[in-house]
N, C-alpha and C positions, 0 to 999 in steps of 0.2 A: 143667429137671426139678424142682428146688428150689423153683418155685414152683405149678406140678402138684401136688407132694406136700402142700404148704401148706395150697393149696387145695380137696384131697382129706378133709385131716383136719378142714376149717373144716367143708366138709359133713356130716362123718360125725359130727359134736358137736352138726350141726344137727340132724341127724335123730333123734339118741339125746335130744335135748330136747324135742325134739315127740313122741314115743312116750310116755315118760313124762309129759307132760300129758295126752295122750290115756290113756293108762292110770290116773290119777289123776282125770280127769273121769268116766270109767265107772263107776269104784269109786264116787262120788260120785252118779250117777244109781243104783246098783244100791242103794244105804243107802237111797237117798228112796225107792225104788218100794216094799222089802220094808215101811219104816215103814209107808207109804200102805196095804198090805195087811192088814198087823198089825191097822191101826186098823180097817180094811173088816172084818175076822174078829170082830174086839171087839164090834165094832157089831150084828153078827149075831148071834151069840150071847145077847148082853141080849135081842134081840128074841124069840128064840126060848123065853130062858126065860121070856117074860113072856105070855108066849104070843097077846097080844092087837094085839100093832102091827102083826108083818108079817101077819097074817090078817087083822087090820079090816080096815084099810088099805093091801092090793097096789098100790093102784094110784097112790096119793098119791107116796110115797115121803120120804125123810128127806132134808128141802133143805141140810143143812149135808155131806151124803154128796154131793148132786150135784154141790154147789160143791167139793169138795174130789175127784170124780172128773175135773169139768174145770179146775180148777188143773195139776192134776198130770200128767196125761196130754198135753196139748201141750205142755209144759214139757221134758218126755223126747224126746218126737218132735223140736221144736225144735235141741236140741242134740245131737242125734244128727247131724241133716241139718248142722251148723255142722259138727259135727269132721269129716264127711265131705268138705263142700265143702274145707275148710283141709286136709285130707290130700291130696286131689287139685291145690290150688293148691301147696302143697309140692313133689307129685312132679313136675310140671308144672317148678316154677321148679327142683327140682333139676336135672330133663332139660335143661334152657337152658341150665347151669351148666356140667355134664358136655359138654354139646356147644360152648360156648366156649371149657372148658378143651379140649379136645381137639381144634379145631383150632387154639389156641394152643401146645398140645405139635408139631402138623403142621409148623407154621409153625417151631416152634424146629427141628427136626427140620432141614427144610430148610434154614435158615441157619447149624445144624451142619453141613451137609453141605458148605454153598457155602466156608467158612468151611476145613473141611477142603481142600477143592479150592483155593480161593488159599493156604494155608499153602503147600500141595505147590508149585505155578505159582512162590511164591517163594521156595522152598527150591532149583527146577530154575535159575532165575533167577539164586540167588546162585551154586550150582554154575557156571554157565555162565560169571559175570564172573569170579570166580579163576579163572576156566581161561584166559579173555581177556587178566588180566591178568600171568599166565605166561607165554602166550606173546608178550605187549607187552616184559615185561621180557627176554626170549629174543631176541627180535628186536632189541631196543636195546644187545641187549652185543651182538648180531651186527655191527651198524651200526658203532659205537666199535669194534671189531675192524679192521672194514674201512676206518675214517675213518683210525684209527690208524697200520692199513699204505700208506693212500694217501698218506699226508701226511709220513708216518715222524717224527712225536710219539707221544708217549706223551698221556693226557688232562692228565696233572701240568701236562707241557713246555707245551700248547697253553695250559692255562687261565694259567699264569705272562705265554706272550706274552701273550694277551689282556691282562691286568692291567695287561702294559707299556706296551702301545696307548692302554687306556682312561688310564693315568696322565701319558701323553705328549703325548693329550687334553686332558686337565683341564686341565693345568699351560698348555698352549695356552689354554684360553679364561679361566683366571683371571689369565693374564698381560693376555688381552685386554678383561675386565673389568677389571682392574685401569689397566688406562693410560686407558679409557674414565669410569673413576668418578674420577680423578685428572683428569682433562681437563675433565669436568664442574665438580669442583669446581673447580678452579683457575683456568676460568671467573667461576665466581659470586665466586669469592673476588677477581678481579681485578677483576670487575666492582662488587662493594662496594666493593674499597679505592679502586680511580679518585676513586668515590662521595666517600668520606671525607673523601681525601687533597685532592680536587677544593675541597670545602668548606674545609675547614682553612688551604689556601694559598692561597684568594681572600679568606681573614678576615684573613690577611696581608701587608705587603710590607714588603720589605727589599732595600735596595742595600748591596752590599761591592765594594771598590776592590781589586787582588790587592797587596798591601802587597810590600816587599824587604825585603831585609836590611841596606840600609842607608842613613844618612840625610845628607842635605846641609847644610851649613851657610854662606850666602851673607856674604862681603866685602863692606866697602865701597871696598878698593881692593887692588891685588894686592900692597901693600906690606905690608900685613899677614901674608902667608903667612910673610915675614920672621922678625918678632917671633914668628908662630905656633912654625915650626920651635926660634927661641931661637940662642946661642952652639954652636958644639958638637951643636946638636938637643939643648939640654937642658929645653927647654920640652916638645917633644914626645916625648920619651923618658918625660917626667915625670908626660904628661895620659895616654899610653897605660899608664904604670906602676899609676897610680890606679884607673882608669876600666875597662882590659882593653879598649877597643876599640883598631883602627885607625886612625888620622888620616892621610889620605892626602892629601898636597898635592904636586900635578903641574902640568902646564903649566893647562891645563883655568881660564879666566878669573873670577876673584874668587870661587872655589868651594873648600870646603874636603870631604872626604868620608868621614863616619865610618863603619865598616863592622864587623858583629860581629852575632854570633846572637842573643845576649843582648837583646832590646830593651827591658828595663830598663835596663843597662850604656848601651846606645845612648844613650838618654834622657837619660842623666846626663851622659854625656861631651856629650850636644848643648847640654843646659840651661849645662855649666861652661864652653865653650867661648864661648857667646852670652854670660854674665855677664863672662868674661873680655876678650870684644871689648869691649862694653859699658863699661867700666872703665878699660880702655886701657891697664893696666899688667898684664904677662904674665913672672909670674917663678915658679919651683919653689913656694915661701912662698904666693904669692897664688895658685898654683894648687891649692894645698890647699885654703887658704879657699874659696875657689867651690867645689871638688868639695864639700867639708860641707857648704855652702849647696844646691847642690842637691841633694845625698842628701836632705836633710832636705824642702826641694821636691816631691821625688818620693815621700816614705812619706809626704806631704799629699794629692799629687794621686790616688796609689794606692789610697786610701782613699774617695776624692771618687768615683771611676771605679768605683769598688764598689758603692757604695752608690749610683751610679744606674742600674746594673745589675741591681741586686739592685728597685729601683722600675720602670726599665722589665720586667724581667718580671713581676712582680705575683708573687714568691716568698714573702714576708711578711719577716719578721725573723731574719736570720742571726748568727751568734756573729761577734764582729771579725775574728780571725784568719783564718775562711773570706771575708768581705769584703775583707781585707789581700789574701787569695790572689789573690780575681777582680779587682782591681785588676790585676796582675802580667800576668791575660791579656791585657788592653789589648796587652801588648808582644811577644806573644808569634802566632806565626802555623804555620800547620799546609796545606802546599800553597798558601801565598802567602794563605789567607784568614785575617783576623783573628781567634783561640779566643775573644775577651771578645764580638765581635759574634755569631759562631758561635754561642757556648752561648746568647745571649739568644734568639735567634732560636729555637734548641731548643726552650726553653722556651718563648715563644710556639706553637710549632707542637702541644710536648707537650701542653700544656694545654685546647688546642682537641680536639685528636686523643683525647684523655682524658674529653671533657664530649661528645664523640661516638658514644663507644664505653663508657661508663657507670663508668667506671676512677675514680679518684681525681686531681682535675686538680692541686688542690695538690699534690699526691706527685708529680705529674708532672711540675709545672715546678719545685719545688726541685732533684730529680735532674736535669733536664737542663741545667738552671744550671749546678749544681755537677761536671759530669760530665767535664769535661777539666780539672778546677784538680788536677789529680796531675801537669796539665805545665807546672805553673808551678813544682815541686818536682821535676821528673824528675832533671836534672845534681845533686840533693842527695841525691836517696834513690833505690835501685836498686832495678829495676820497672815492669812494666806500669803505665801511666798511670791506668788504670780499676783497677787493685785499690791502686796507691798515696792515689789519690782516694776510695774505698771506707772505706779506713783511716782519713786524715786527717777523714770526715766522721761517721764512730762516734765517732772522739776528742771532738770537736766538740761534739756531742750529738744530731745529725741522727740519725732512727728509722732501725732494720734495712732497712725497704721504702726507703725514700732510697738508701740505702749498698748494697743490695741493685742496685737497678737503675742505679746507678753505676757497680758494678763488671762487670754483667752487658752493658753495652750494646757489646762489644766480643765477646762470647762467652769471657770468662775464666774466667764462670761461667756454669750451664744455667738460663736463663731460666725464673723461677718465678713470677711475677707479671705480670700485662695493664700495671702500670706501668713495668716494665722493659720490656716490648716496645713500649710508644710511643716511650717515653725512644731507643730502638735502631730506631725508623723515623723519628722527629725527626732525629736527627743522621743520618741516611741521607740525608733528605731535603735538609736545610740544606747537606749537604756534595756532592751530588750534582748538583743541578741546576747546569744551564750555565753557566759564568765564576765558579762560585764559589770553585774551584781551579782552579790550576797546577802541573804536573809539566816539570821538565829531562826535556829529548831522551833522557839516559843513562838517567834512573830509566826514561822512556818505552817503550824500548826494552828494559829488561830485563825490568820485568813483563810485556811481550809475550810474549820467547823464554819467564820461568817457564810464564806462560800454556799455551802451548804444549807445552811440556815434560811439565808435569802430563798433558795428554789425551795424550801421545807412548806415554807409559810404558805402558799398558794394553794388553791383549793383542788383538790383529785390529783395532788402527787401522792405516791405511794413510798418511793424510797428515792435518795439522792447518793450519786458518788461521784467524790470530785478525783479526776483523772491526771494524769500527768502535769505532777507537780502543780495542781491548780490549773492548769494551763487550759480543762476542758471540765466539764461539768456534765453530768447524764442525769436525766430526770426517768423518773420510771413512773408513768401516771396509770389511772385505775382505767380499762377500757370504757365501763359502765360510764362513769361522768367524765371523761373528757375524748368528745370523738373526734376526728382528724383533722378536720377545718379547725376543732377548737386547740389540738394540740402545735399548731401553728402559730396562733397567737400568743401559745402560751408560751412558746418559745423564746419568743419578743418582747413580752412582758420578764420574765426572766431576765434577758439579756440587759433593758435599759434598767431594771431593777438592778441589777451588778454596777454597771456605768456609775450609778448615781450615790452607792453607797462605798464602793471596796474604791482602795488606790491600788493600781499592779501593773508592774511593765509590758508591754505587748498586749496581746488582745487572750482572750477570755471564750472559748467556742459552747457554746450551751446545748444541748444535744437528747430531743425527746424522745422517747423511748414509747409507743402505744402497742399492746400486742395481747391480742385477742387468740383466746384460745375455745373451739367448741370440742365437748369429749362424750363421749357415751360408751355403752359398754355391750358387748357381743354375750347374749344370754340362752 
């Protein structure tokens, strides 16, 4: 309607501006027709009073009157017929205007109308769905009424079971993802270390003999056990008093047999006793001199045994008194295998294991050198061997990361560095593989039963057997209390339970057993 109106008032400005040009052209012909007359009356009059022009001459006429009758006279007519024709194309193109607008009013009209009609359609429409959706929400407490009494929950009670289901769920499949992404990696990761380990111990070889505790010392005739024993057994009263081992002389031919933990002490009592054959003369007095002779022998050779220790692993340059130590290990033995051959071989293996796995190899084979010299000081200083050896190598000057995975590779402390965990698969490695210890039947036998003991104690095992040589352990649990996700954890509970109590070379495989059986009988 708004543009009707617009449009209304455009015309009506047109039309009041072409009137007044048309009224302003008119006025404009009426001045020029009266001049034109004026001067026609003027004209006459001179003539008349002159009495002689318009009578001579009727019939001539006044050529500058004709010219100025036909000037002027089609001039008026001319634009007469103009403003007429332009009045008429005016009204003409108004009528066009007027009948455009007006069926564009028609037309608004009608799409006011249509426009009215869908407001209503969607006014009915919206009516319709609140009413749909009252009685949606009517019928759905009807339903939860009914669900309610059929089930006898409340919606609370139900939505809580549900919860419990869904949670009883989860805990189900993230137990089962969980032993799946562990099985995965523990895969890859076995499958790398093979890799590693594989490389590392073919860059390798080493033989160890399983040493004893003690050492023989061969006769040249069985007369001399004589002299050995002395008057009284003061000879031998006198080399055991020195020396702290045993001299054992029994029937056993031309054999003399020193025996003692010590294998330094060993050492010395074998060195004094060979100088003493040697010499021929075997009294209290002379057996002193020989024991100094060979103390003094042995803190040579101790030294010698060090420092080609310290060359065979390619450790670089150690402080004396840590040299003094790893000498000491020469004598000293751990499950029958030798700790100075031991620790080298560590070190070889760390080292390699270290330039494989991007670690620091120097760091690796000084700690695994120095890694068991706390048991060449154990009987002096009380303590774990790895945190006594920890000590003595900060004293020393050896850096933190050294002293660090020294004292770690026994787990005395939480492994913090990739070179303490070589350091702690070296010595796994070197002490674990086949004939490089030995264990007595008793010690055998009892890490079995701890063995055992340990998986006993846990709640819904049923029976325990420890498998090959200890090496593997089976649990056999009750189906009833422990189900499959829980026989997973139990597994791991088991295992770090092992870790933390038994000492054993290589690793320890734990292995649950769950087996359900249903029976019934054909009657």
């Amino acid at each position: 309607m708004e543009i009707v109106l617009v449009l209304l008032a455009v015309l009506a400005a047109g039309a009041a501006v072409t009137a007044v040009v048309t009224t302003h052209r008119a006025r404009g012909l009426r001045t020029q027709s009266g001049a034109l007359s004026a001067d026609a009356g003027g004209d006459a009059g001179s003539a008349s009073s002159s009495g002689v022009a318009l009578t001579a001459s009727p019939r001539a006429g006044d050529p500058f009157e004709d010219d100025a009758e036909a000037s002027a006279g089609p001039s008026t007519a001319d634009l007469r017929e103009q403003l007429d024709l332009e009045l008429v194309q005016r009204r003409a193109e108004v009528g066009r205007i007027e009948e455009r607008l007006l069926g564009k009013e028609q037309s608004i009209d009608v799409r006011t109308a249509d426009l009215e009609r869908r407001e209503q359609t969607l006014a009915d429409r919206q009516r319709n769905l609140e009413r749909s959706q009252e009685e949606i929400k009517g019928a759905r407490r009807d339903q939860l009424r009914e669900l309610e009494r059929i089930a006898g929950l409340t919606a609370g009670q139900a939505k809580q079971l549900m919860l419990r289901e869904l949670e009883d769920e989860l805990e189900h499949d993230s137990a089962r993802k969980i032993r799946q992404a562990e099985e995965e990696a523990r895969q890859e990761a076995d499958r790398r270390a093979r890799s590693i380990l594989a490389t590392s111990m073919q860059r390798l070889a080493a033989g160890h003999a399983v040493e004893t505790t003690v050492s023989v010392v061969q006769l040249r005739s069985d007369d001399l056990k004589g002299r050995i024993i002395g008057k009284e057994g003061r000879n031998i009263r006198s080399l055991e008093t020195l020396t702290g081992i045993d001299f054992i002389v029994d029937d056993t031919p031309s054999t003399v047999v020193l025996s003692g933990f010590d294998g330094v002490r060993r050492e010395i009592a074998r060195i004094t006793l060979e100088k003493l054959l040697e010499d021929g003369r075997i009294h209290p007095a002379r057996i002193e001199d020989a024991y100094d002779q060979a103390v003094s022998e042995m803190e040579s050779h101790i030294v010698e045994v060090g420092e080609q220790a310290v060359f065979d692993a390619e450790a670089g340059s150690l402080h004396p008194e840590l040299i003094k130590l790893l000498g000491k290990l020469r004598y000293r033995t751990s499950y029958g295998q030798n700790v100075l051959a031991h620790s080298v071989e560590c070190a070889n293996l760390a080292g390699t294991l270290a330039a494989e796995l991007g670690a620091n190899p120097k760091t690796a084979r000084r700690a695994a050198l120095l890694h068991d010299i706390g048991k060449a000081v154990t009987h002096e200083i009380e303590g774990p061997h790895a945190l006594v050896g920890g000590d003595i190598a900060r004293r020393y000057g050896e850096t933190g990361a050294v002293a660090h995975a020294m004292e770690a590779h026994h787990n005395e402390v939480e492994l913090q560095t990739i070179e303490a965990v070589v350091v702690q698969v070296a010595d796994s490695l070197s002490g674990a593989r086949p004939g490089a210890r030995g264990e007595s039947l008793e010690h055998y036998v009892k890490r079995l039963r701890e063995l055992e003991g340990i998986a006993t104690r846990h709640p819904g095992v049923d029976k325990v057997f420890a498998m090959q040589a200890g090496r593997e352990v089976r649990v056999i649990v009750s189906p009833e209390d422990v189900d499959d996700d829980a026989a997973a954890l139990l597994s791991h509970a088991i295992a770090r339970d092992v870790e933390k109590e038994l000492e054993y070379p290589g690793q320890i495989k734990v292995t649950v057993i769950r087996e359900s059986r249903a029976v019934d009988y054909a009657k």
